[in-house]
TORKOL-369498 format. One record per residue (C-alpha): x, z, y; residue number from 1; residue in three letters. Coordinates in Angstrom, 3 decimals, always signed. Example, Ala and Ser with C-alpha at 12.3 -4.5 7.8 and 13.67 -1.06 7.14 Angstrom:
<rovexs>
        c1        c3        c2    i   aa
   +12.300    +7.800    -4.500    1  ALA
   +13.670    +7.140    -1.060    2  SER
</rovexs>
This chain:
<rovexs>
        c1        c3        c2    i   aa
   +51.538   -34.435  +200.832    1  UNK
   +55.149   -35.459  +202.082    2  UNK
   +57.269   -32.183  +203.241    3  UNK
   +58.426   -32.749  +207.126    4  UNK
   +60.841   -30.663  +208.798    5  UNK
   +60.544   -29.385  +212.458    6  UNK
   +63.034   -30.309  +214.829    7  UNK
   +63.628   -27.146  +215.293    8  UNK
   +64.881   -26.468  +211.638    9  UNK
   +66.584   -29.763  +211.409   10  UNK
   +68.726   -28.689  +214.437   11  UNK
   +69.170   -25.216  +212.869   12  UNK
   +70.123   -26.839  +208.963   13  UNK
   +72.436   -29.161  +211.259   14  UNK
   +75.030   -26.258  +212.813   15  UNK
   +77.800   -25.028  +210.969   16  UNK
   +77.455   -22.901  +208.016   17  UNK
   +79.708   -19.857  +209.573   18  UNK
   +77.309   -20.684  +212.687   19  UNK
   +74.054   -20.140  +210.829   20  UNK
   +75.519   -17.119  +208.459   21  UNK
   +76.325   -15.312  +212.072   22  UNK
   +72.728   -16.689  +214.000   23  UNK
   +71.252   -14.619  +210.425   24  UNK
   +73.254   -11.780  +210.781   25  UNK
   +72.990   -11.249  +214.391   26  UNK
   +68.881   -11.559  +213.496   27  UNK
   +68.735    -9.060  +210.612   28  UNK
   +65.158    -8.844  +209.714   29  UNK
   +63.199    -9.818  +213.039   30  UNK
   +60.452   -11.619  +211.561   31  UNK
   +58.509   -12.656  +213.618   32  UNK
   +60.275   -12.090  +217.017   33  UNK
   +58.677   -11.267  +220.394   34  UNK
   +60.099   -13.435  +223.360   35  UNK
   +62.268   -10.612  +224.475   36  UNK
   +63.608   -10.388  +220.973   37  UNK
   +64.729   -14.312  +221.216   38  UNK
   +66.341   -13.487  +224.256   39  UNK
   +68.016   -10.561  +223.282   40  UNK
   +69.335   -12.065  +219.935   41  UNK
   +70.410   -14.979  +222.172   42  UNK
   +72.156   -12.776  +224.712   43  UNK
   +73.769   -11.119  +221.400   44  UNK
   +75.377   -14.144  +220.356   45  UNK
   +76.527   -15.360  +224.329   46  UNK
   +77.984   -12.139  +224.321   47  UNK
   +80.432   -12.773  +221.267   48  UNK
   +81.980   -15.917  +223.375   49  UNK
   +82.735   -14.412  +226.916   50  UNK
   +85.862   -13.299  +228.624   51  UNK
   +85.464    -9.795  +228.903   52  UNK
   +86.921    -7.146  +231.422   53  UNK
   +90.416    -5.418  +229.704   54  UNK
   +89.197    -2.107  +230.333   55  UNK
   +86.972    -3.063  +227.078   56  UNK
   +89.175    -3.622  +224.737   57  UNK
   +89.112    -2.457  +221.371   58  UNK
   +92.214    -0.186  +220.881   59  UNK
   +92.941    -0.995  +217.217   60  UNK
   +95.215    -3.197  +217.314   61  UNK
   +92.707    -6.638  +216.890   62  UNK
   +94.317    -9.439  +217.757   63  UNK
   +92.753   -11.138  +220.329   64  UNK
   +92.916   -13.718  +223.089   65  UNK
   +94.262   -12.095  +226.427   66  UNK
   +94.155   -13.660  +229.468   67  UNK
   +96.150   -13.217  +233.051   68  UNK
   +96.925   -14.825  +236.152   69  UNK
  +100.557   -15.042  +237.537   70  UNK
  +101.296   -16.415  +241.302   71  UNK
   +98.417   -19.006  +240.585   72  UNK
   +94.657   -17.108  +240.682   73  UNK
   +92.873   -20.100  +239.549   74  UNK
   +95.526   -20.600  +236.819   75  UNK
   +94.398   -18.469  +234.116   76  UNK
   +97.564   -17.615  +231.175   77  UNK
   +96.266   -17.486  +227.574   78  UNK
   +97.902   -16.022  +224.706   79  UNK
   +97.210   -13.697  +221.394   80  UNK
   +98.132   -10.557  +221.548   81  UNK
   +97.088    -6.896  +221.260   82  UNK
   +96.505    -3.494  +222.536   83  UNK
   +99.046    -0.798  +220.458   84  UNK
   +98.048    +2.260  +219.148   85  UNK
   +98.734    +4.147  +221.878   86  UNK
   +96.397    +2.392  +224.641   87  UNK
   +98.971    +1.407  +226.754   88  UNK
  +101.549    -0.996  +225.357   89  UNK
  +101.201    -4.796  +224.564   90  UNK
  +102.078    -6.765  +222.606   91  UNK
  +102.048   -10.584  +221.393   92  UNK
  +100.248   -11.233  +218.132   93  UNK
  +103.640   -11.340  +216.037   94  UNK
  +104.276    -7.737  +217.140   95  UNK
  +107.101    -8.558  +219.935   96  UNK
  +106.860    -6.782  +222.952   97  UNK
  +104.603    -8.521  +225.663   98  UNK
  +107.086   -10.146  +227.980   99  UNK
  +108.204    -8.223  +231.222  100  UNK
  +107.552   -11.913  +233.054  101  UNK
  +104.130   -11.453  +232.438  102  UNK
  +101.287    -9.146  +234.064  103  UNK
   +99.246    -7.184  +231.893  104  UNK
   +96.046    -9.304  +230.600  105  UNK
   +93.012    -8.161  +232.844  106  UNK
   +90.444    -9.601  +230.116  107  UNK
   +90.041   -10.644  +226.622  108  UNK
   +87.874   -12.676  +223.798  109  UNK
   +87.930   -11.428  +220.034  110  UNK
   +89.785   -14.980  +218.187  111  UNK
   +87.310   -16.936  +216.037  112  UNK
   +87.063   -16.522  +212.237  113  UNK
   +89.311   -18.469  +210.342  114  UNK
   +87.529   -21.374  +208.657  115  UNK
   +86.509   -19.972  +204.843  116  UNK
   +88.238   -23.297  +203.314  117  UNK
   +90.808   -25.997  +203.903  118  UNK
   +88.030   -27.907  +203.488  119  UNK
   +85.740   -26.040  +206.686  120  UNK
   +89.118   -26.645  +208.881  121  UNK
   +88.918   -30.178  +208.122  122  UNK
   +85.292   -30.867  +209.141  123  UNK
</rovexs>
């Protein structure tokens, strides 16, 4: 008997290995799944890539990707940065104060993981 593959896992052994380590970890143990299950871990992971509202920000200093509109509203501003300590003050991701020019950011994405290798960046 030959082994075959389903598309399904082909597609799956196909994404990137930090892409399949998260898809498991986001999973856990949810064998087998129920529908809503599949769309809940699916949601999960959607979640992890969307511009969020500022009010959610995490106040621990993570650097993140902050986002604002100046004079332009369909002009979004991007740039990494973070919330201080004290809930309040921001600042770019090398610690400088966040430039009077701009507004404050009104919502944010957590940055990607770096890639594990020199190698991972490459591919």
């Amino acid at each position: 008997m030959t082994g075959t593959t389903s598309p399904i896992t082909t597609a799956y052994l196909n994404l990137s290995p930090d892409i399949r380590a998260r898809a498991e970890e986001i999973a856990g143990n949810n064998r087998p799944v129920t529908w809503p299950e599949v769309l809940l871990l699916v949601g999960t992971a959607m979640t992890a890539s969307r511009w969020m509202p500022i009010e959610t920000v995490r106040r621990n200093k993570s650097v993140i990707f902050c986002c604002w509109w100046k004079h332009q509203p369909d002009t979004p501003f991007i740039a990494e940065g973070y919330l201080d300590w004290d809930g309040v003050t921001w600042r770019l991701q090398n610690g400088e104060p966040w430039p009077a020019d701009r507004t404050a950011p009104t919502h944010w994405q957590p940055l990607p993981a770096p890639p594990a290798t020199e190698r991972e960046a490459m591919e």
